[in-house]
C-alpha positions as CSV (number, residue, x, y, z in Angstrom):
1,X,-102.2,-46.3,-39.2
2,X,-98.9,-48.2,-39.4
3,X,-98.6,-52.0,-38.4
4,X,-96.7,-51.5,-35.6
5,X,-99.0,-49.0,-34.0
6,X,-102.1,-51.2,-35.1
7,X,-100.2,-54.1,-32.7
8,X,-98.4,-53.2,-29.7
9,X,-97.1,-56.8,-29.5
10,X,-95.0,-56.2,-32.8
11,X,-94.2,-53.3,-31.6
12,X,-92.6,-54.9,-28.5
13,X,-91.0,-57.9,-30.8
14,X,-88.9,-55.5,-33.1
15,X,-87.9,-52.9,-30.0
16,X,-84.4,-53.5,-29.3
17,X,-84.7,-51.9,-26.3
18,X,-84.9,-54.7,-24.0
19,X,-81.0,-56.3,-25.5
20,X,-80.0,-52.4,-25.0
21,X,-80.7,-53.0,-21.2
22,X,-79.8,-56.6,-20.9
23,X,-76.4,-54.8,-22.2
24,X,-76.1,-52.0,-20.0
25,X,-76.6,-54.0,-16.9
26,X,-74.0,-56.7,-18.0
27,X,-71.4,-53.5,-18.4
28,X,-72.6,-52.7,-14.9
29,X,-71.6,-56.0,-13.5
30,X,-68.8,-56.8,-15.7
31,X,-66.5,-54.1,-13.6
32,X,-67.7,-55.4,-10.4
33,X,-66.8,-59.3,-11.4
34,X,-63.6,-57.9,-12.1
35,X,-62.2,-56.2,-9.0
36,X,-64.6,-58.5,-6.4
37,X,-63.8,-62.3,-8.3
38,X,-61.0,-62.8,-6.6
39,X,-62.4,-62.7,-3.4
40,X,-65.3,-64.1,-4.5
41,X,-62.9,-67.0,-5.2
42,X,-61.5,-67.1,-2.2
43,X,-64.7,-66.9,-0.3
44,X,-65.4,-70.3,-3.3
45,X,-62.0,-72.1,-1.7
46,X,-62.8,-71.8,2.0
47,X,-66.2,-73.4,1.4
48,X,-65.3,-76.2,-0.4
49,X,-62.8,-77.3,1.5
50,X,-64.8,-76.8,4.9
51,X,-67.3,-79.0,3.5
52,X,-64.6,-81.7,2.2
53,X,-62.9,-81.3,5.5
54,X,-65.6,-79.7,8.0
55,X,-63.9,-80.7,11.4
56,X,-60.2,-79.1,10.3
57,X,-60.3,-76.4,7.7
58,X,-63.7,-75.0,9.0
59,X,-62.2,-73.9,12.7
60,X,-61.1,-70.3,14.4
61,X,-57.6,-72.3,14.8
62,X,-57.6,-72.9,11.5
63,X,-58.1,-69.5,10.4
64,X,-55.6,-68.6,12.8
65,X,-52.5,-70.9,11.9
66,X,-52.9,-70.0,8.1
67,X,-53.0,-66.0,9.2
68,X,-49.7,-66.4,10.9
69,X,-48.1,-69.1,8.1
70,X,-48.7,-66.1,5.7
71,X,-47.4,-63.3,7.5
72,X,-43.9,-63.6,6.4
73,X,-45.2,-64.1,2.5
74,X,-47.8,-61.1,3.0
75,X,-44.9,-58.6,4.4
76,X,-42.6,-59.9,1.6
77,X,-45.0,-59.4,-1.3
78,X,-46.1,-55.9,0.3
79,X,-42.4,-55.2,0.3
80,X,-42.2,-55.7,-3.7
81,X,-45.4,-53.7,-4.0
82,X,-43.0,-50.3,-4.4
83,X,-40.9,-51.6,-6.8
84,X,-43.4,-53.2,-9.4
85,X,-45.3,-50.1,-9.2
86,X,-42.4,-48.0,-10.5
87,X,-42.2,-50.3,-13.1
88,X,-38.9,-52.3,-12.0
89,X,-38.2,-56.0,-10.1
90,X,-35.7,-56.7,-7.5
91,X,-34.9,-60.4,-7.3
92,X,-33.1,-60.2,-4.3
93,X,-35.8,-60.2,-1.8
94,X,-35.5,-63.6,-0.9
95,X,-32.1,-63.6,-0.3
96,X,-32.0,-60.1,1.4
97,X,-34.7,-62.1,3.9
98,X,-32.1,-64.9,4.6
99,X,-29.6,-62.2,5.3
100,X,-32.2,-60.4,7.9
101,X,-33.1,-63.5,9.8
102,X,-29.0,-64.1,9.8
103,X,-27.5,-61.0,11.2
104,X,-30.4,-61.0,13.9
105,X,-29.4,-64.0,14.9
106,X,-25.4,-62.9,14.6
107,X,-26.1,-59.5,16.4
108,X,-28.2,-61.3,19.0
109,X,-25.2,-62.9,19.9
110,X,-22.8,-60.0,21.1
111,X,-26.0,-59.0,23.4
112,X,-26.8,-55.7,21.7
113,X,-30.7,-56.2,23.3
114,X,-33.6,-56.9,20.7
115,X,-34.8,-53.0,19.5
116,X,-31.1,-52.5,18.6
117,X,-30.6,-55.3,16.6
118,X,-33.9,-55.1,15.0
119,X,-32.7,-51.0,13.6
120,X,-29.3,-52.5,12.6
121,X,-30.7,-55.0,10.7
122,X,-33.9,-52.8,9.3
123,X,-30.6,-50.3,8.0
124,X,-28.5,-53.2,6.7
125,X,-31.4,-54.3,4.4
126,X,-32.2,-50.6,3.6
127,X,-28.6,-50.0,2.8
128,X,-29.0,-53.3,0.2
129,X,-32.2,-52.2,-1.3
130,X,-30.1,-48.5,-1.7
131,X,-27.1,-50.0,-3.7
132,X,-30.1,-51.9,-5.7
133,X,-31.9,-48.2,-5.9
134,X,-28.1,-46.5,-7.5
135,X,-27.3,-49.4,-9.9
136,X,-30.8,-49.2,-11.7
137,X,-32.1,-45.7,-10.8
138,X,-28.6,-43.6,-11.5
139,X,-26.5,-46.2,-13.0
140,X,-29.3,-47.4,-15.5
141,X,-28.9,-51.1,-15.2
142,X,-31.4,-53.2,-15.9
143,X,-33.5,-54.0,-12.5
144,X,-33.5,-58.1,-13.3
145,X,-30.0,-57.9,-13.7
146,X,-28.6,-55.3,-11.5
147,X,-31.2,-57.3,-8.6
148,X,-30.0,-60.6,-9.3
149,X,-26.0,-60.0,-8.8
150,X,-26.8,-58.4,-5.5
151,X,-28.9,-61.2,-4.3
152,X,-25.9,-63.8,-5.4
153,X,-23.8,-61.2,-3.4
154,X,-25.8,-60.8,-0.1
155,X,-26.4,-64.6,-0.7
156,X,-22.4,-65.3,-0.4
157,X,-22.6,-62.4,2.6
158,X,-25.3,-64.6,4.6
159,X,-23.4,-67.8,4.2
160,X,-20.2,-65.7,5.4
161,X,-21.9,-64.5,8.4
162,X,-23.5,-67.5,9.7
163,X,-20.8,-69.9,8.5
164,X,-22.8,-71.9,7.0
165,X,-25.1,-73.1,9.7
166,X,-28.3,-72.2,10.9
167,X,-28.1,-70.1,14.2
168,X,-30.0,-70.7,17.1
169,X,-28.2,-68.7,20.1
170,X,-28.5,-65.6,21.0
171,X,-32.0,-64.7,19.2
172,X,-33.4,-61.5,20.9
173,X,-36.5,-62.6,23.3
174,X,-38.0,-59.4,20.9
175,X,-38.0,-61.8,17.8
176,X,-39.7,-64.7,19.1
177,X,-42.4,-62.7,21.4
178,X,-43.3,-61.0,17.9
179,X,-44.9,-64.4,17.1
180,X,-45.9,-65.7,20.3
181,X,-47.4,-62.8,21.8
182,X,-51.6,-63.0,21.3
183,X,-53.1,-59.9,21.0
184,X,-57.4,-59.8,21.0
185,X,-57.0,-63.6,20.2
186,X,-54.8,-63.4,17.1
187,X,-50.7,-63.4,16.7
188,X,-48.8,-60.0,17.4
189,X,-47.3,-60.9,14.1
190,X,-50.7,-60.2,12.2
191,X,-51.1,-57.7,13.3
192,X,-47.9,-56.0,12.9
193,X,-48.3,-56.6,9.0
194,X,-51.8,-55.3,9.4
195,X,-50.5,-52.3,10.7
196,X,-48.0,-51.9,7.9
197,X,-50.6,-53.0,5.3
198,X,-52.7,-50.0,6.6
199,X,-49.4,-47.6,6.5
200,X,-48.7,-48.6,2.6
201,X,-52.5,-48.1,1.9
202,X,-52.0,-44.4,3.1
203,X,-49.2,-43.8,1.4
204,X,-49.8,-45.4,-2.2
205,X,-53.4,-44.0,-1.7
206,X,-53.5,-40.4,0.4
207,X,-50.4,-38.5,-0.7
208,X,-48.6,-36.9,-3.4
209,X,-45.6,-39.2,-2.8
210,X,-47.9,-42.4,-3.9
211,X,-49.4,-40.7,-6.8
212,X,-46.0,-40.0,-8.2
213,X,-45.1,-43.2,-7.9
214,X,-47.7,-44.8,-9.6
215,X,-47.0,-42.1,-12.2
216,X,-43.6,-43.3,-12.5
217,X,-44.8,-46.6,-13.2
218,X,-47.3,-45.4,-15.8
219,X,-44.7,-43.6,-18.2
220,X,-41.2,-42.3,-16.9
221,X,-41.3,-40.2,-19.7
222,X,-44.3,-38.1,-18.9
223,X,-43.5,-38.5,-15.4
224,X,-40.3,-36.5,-15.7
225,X,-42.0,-34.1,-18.1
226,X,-44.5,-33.8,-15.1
227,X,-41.5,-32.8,-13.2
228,X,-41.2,-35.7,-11.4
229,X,-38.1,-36.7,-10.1
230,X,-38.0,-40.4,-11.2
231,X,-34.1,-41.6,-10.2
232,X,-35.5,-40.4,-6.4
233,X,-38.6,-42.1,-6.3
234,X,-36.8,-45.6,-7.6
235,X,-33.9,-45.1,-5.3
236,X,-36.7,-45.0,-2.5
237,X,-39.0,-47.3,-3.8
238,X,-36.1,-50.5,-3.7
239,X,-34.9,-49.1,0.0
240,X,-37.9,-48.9,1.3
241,X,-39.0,-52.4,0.1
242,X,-36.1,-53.7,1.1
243,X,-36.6,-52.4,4.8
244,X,-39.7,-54.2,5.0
245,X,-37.7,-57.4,3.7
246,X,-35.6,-56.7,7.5
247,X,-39.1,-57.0,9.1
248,X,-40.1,-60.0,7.2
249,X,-36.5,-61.3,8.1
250,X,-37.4,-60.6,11.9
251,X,-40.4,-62.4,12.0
252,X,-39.3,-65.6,10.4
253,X,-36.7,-66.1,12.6
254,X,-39.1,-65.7,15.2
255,X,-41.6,-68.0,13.7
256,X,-38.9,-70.5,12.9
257,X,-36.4,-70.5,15.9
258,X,-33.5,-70.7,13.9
259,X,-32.1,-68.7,11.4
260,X,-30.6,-70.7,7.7
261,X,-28.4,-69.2,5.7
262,X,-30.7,-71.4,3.2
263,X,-34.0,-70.1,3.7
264,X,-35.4,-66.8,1.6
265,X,-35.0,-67.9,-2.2
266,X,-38.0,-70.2,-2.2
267,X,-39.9,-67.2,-1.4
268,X,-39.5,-65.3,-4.4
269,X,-41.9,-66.9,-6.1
270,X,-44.9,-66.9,-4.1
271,X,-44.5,-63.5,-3.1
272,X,-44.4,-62.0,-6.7
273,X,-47.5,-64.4,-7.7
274,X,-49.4,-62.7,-5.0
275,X,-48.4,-59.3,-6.6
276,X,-49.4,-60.0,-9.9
277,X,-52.8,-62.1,-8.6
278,X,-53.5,-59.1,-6.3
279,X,-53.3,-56.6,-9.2
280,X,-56.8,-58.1,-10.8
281,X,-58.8,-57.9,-7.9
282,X,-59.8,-54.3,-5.7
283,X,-58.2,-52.1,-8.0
284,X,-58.0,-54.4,-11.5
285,X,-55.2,-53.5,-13.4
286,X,-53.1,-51.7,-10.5
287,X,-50.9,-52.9,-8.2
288,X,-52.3,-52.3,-4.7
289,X,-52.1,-53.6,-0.8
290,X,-55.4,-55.3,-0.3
291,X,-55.5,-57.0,-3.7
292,X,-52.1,-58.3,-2.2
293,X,-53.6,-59.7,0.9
294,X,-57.1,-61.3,-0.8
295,X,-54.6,-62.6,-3.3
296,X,-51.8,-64.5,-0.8
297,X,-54.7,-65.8,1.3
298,X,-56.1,-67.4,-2.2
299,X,-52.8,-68.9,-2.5
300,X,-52.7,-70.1,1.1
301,X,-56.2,-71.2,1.2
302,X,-55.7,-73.2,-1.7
303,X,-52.6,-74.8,-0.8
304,X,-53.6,-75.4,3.1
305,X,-56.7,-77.0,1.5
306,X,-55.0,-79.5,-1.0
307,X,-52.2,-80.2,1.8
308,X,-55.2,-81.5,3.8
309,X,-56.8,-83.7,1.0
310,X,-53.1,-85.3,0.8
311,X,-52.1,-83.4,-2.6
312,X,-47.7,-83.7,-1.8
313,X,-45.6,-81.0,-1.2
314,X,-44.1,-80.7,-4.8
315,X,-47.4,-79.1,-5.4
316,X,-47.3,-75.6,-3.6
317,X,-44.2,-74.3,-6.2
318,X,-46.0,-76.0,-9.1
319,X,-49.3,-73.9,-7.7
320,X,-47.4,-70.7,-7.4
321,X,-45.8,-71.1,-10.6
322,X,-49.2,-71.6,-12.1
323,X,-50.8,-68.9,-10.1
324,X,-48.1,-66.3,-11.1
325,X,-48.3,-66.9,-14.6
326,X,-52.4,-66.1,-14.4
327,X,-51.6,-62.9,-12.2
328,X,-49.2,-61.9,-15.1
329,X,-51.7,-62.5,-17.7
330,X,-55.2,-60.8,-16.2
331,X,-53.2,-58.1,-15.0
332,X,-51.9,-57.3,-18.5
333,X,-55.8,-57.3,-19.8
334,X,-57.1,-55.2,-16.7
335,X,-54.0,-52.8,-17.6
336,X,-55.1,-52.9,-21.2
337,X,-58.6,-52.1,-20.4
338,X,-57.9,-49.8,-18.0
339,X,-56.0,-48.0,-20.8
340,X,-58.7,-47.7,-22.6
């Protein structure tokens, strides 16, 4: 008889089974610390900074005013979501939102009523993201580039338009009422996004139309050799983000009161960091809507929360900054991994 048969505790002592399991359950969490950290982080934020600041942060109203802060930022980054997943950028988003919130406010003014200047503006943003669509889809131009020339153009357009001043008159009673109207306690403007949030989920999730563009995304190559029609896809991809850009447009104005030819740039930013940060968390290492939405209310969160322990205002675009360049970085190693 063998010494390890003779003692069942040296038999235990050199059976690696034990680290074998220790390992498989570790790869059973690891996936699930991957796409649920980020709202276990957010979840982190919101209790810390109730318990620094228990009678502010920790409050329905609260919860409330920071919802409707980040609709605009939500509907903008759920309008780049198209775009990046097809593998491109359009850097006029923030300028095409300036434009929106302009030519509301210009339309309002010759008393067209508020549904038909809400279309003409949602077609005039559309029309925008379409010339985008031709010069990178058919033309071939590089999407930073071809992007960035029309947003200095439709930047130029909004100053034209307004004159140079922000426009108060003749805003639609639709715009406003967008913001002001509660609905089951909450602003009509959540859940408007909401509603759209759940339309993009269907789309990128339940049809053949948001497989293939996630296809594109993955290889153009293969895609086309799939019999994909790639130049399509992109050309609808940047009009239909841009469409959503109108909306965002519309319910700025309506949240500010006033529309500034100025306003829309500083947007870009944040709304491409909660992209990128959304892409590691739901479905890690894909671009998708509800990694999106945890990901702008971490940014939100965050930012509300150091606003209130007196952190100045030069720190949101340093935060952004900080939190894009982190989005960038996981979602490159969940796409690696997910390779694999």
């Amino acid at each position: 008889m063998s010494l390890t048969e003779q003692s069942p505790v040296i038999a235990d002592l050199g059976d690696p089974a034990p680290s074998g399991r220790a390992r498989e359950r570790l790869g059973r969490f690891v996936p699930y610390a991957a796409r649920y950290g980020l709202i276990a982080f957010l979840l982190l934020l919101i209790a810390v900074f109730s318990i620094l600041q228990p009678q502010i942060f920790f409050t329905f109203r609260m919860a409330k005013t920071i919802l409707v802060q980040q609709t605009v930022i939500m509907l903008l980054s759920l309008s780049v979501l198209p775009i990046v997943v097809v593998g491109e950028f359009d850097l006029s988003i923030g300028n095409v939102l300036g434009f929106a919130a302009v030519l509301i406010a210009a339309l309002g003014e010759k008393s067209l009523g508020g549904w038909p200047t809400l279309l003409l503006t949602v077609l005039a943003c559309a029309a925008i993201g379409g010339i985008n669509g031709f010069l990178v889809s058919v033309l071939k131009v590089p999407s930073m580039i071809a992007t960035l020339g029309v947003g200095l153009a439709v930047g130029g357009l909004t100053v034209g338009v307004s004159g140079g001043e922000t426009l108060v008159s003749g805003i639609p009673n639709l715009i406003p009422d967008m913001s002001s109207t509660i609905v089951l306690g909450v602003s009509l403007a959540v859940w408007i996004v909401f509603a759209l949030c759940l339309v993009t989920y269907a789309v990128f999730e339940h049809t053949p139309t948001g497989r293939r563009l996630y296809a594109v995304g993955g290889s153009q190559v293969v895609a086309r050799l799939a019999g994909i029609r790639v130049t399509r896809l992109k050309f609808l991809a940047f009009t239909a983000g841009a469409a959503l850009v109108a909306v965002a447009g519309a319910l700025n104005l309506g949240q500010a009161g006033g529309a500034s030819p100025s306003f829309g740039p500083s947007l870009l930013l944040p709304a491409y960091a909660a992209v990128f940060l959304g892409s590691t968390t739901i479905r890690p290492g894909f671009f998708n809507v509800w990694g999106t939405v945890v990901a702008t209310l971490v940014l939100a969160v965050g930012f509300t929360g150091l606003t209130l322990e007196g952190v100045p205002y030069w720190v949101e675009p340093v935060f952004d900054g900080v939190a894009l360049i982190i989005g960038v970085l996981l979602s490159r190693g969940e796409v690696t991994r997910a390779g694999r």
